[in-house]
C-alpha positions as CSV (number, residue, x, y, z in Angstrom):
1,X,89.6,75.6,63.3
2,X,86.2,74.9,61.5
3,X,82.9,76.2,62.9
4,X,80.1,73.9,61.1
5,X,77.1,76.1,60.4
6,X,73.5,74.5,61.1
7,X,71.8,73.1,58.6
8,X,68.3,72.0,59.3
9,X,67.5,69.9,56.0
10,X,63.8,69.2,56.9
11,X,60.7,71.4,55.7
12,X,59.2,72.9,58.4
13,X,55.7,71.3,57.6
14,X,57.5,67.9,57.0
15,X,58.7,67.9,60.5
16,X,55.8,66.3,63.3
17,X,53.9,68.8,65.2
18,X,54.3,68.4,69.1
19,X,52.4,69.3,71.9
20,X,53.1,70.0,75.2
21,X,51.6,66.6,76.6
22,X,53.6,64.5,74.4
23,X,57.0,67.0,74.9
24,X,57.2,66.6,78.6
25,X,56.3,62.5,78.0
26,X,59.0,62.2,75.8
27,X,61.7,64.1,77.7
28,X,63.3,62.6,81.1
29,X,62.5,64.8,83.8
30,X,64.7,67.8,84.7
31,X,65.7,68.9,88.2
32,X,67.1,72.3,88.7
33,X,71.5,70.8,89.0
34,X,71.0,68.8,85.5
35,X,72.0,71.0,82.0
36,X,71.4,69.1,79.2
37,X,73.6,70.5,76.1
38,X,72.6,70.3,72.9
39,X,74.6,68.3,69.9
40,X,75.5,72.0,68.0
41,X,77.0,72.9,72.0
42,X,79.0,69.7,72.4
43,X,80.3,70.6,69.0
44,X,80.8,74.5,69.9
45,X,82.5,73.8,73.2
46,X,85.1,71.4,71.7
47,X,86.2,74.3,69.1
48,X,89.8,76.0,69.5
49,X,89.0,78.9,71.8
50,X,90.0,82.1,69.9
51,X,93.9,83.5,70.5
52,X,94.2,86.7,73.0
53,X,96.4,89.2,71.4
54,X,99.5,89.1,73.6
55,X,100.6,92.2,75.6
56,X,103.2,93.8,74.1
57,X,106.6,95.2,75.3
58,X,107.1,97.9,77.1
59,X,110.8,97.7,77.4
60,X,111.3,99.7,74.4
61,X,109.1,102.2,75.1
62,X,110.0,102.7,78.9
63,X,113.7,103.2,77.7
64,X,112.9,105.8,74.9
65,X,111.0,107.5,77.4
66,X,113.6,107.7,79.7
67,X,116.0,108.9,77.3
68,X,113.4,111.7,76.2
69,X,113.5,112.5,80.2
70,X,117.3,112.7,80.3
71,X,117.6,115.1,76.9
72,X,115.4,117.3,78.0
73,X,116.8,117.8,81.9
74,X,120.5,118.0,79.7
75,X,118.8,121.0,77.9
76,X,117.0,123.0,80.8
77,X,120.4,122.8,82.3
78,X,122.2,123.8,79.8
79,X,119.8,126.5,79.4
80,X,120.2,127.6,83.0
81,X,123.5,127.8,82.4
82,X,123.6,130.2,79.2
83,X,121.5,132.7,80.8
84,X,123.7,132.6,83.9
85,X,126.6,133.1,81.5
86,X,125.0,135.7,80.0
87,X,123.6,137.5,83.1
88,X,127.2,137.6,84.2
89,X,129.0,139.0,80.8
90,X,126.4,141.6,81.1
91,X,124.4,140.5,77.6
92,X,121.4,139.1,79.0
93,X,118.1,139.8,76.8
94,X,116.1,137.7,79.8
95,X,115.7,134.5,81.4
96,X,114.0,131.1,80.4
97,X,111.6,129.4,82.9
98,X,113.7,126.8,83.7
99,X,116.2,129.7,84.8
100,X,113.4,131.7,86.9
101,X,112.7,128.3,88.8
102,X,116.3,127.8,89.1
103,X,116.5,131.0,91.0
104,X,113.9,130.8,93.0
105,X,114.7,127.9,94.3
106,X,118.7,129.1,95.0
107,X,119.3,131.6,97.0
108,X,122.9,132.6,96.5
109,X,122.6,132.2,92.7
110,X,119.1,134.6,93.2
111,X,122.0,136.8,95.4
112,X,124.6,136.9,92.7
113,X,122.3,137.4,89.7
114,X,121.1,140.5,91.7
115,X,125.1,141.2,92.6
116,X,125.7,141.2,88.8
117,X,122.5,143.4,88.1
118,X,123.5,146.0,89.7
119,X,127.1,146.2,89.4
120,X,126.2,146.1,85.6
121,X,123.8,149.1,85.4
122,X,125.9,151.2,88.1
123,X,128.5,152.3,85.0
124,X,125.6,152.9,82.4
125,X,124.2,155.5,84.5
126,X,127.5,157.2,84.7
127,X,127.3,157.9,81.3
C-alpha cells in the first residue's frame, strides 16, 4: 500500500490568476445530486483500506475465570468445614465469613454449633 503525497510542481506566481467570471465559465454547471471528485480522491478511494485489529479470544480467559470461580468456592468450603470441625472438637479460636454466612443461612447447623457451645463450656465452669 503506497499513499502518493501531493506535489504541486508549479510556482505559485507561475500559475494563471482566475477570477470568478472566468471560474464559473469554465466549469460545467453543478446541481445539488452531482459530486465531482477530485484526481488526489479517485487515487485515495482506490487505496487498501486500513486492517481492523481482530477481536480476540475470550475462550481462554472465560475458562481461567471459571476455574478461579471453582478454586475459590473449593476453599470457602473447605473453610466452612474446618471451623465446623473445630467448633465441634471444642478448639475453635472463631469463625471465617464464609462460615458466619454458612450459618445464617442453616438453621440446624446454626442449632448444633449452639448445641456444641454450650455443651462445651458447661464442664469448664465446673472447674
Amino acid at each position: 500500500m503506497q499513499i502518493q503525497a501531493y506535489r504541486n510542481t508549479a510556482a505559485p506566481y507561475q500559475q494563471p490568476a482566475t477570477t470568478a467570471a472566468t471560474t464559473t465559465a469554465s466549469a460545467a454547471p453543478a446541481s445539488a445530486s452531482t459530486v465531482t471528485l477530485s484526481n488526489e480522491a479517485k487515487q485515495l478511494s482506490q487505496v487498501d483500506p486500513i486492517p481492523q485489529p481482530h477481536a480476540p479470544d475470550l475462550s481462554k480467559v472465560k475458562a481461567g475465570v471459571e476455574q478461579y470461580a471453582h478454586i475459590q468456592a473449593t476453599k470457602m468450603k473447605y473453610q466452612v468445614a474446618s471451623d465446623m470441625v473445630n467448633i465441634a472438637m471444642g478448639t475453635n479460636d472463631g469463625i471465617s465469613a464464609p462460615t458466619a454466612y454458612y450459618l445464617s443461612h442453616n438453621d440446624s447447623a446454626r442449632a448444633a454449633t449452639v448445641g456444641q457451645s454450650t455443651t462445651g463450656q458447661h464442664p469448664a465452669s465446673l472447674c
